[in-house]
N, C-alpha and C positions, 0 to 999 in steps of 0.2 A: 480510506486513510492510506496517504503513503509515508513512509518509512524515510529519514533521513535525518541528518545534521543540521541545523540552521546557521545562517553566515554565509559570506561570500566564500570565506576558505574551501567551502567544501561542494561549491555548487554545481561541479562537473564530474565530481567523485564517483567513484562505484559503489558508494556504501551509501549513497542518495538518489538509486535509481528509482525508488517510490517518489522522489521529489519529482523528477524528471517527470516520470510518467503522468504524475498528478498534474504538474504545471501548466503538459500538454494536452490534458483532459480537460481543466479549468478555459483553457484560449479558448477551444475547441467548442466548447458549449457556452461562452462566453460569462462563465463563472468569476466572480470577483472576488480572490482571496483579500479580504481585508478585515473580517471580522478578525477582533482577538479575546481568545475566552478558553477553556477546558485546559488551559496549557497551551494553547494551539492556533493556528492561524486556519480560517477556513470560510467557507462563502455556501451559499445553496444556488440552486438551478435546477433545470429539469433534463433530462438526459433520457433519452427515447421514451419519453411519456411520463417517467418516472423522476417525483422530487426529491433532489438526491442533495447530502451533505457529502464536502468534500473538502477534508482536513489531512495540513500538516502539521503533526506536533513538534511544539519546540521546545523539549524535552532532550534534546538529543537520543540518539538512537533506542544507547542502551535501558534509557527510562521511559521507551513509547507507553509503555503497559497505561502510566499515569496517566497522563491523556485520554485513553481507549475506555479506560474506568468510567473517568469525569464524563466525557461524553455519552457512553451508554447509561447512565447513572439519573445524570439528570437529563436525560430526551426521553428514558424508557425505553431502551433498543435491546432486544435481546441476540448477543453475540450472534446467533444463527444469520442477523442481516447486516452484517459488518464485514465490510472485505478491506482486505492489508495489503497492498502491491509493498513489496521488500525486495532487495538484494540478493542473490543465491551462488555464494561460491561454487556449489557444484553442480549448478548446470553453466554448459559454455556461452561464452558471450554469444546474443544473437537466440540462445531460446528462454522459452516460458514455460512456465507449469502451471498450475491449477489445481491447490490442496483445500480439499475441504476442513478437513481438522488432521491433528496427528503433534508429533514432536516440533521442536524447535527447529530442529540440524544443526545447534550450533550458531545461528542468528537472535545474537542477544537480545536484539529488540522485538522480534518474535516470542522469546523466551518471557520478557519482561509482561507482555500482553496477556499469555497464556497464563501468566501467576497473577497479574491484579487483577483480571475479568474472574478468575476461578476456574476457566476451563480452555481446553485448545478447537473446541467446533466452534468456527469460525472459519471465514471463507478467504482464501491466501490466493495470490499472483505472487508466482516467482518469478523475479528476472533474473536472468545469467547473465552474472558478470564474469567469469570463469574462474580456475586455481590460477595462482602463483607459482612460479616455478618453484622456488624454493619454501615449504611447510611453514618454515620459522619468519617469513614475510607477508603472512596473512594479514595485518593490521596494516600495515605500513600502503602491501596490494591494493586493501576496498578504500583507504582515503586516498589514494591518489587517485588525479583525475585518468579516466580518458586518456587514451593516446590518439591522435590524427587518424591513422590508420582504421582507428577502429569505430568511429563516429558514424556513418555510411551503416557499418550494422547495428550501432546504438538506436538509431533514428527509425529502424526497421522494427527493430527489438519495442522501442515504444509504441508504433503504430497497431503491433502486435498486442501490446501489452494495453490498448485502448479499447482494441474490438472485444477482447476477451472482460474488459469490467463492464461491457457494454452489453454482452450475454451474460453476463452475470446476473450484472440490473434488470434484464428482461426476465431470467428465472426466478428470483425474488421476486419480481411484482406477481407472477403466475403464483406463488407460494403465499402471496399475502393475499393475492383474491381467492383463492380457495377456501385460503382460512376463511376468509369474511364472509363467502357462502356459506359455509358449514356452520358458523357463528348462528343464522338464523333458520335453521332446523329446529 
């Protein structure tokens, strides 16, 4: 699931860098967002061996939680195989992270997810979009797009941000066939 606004207004935003990421995972594996259902727009495919959903909700940001609900709800997914590429003010444009569970930081649409699933283990991509210089321009910082300048590390920062849901996906499926071994003991 990536994290963003829906609309043109905001399609090169930094506070749509789950869009991003997601858009270019979706080409990439030749995934067809056009399913509409949970809140959300999204498509399946297979992504290194593994049949994977890949949703964007259109909820806006700050009500992803709703979505995350709907979908884990009615497929039966337990949070544990749910991963969230999101925006991260403070890491700088250009890196990523990789949070298995823990606080929000202050990403309401994080926040939103972590309250209507009931719990924060679940499996996070952070992208850095960086600070604002100025504290009191925080909101104003992650909708605005992109600056030219800084596209060149966006592009890296996604590519980044594709291999890393790519091992993800590889250690979940190692996590789901285990279980399934173990299942038949």
């Amino acid at each position: 699931m990536g994290l963003g606004n829906p609309g043109p207004r905001y399609e090169i935003t930094r506070h749509n860098a789950g869009f991003l990421v997601l858009d270019n995972l979706a080409e990439k594996y030749g995934i067809d967002l056009t399913k509409r259902k949970y809140s959300s727009v999204y498509g399946y495919g297979e992504i290194n061996g593994q049949q994977t959903m890949v949703v964007k909700p259109l909820t806006y940001m700050n009500h992803s939680g709703k979505a995350a609900r709907s979908i884990l709800q009615a497929l039966n997914i337990l949070p544990e195989y749910l991963i969230v590429i999101h925006d991260d003010i403070d890491l700088p444009l250009g890196k990523i992270k990789f949070k298995k569970q823990g606080g929000d930081g202050g990403q309401l649409g994080i926040r939103s997810i972590s309250e209507c699933i009931g719990t924060d283990a679940y499996n996070r991509i952070r992208v850095g979009v960086g600070r604002p210089k100025r504290k009191d321009d925080i909101v104003d910082y992650v909708l605005s797009p992109f600056e030219e300048d800084e596209r060149d590390t966006l592009n890296e920062v996604i590519e980044q941000a594709l291999r890393m849901v790519e091992m993800t996906l590889v250690e979940l499926n190692k996590r789901t066939n285990l279980t399934e071994e173990q299942k038949g003991c």
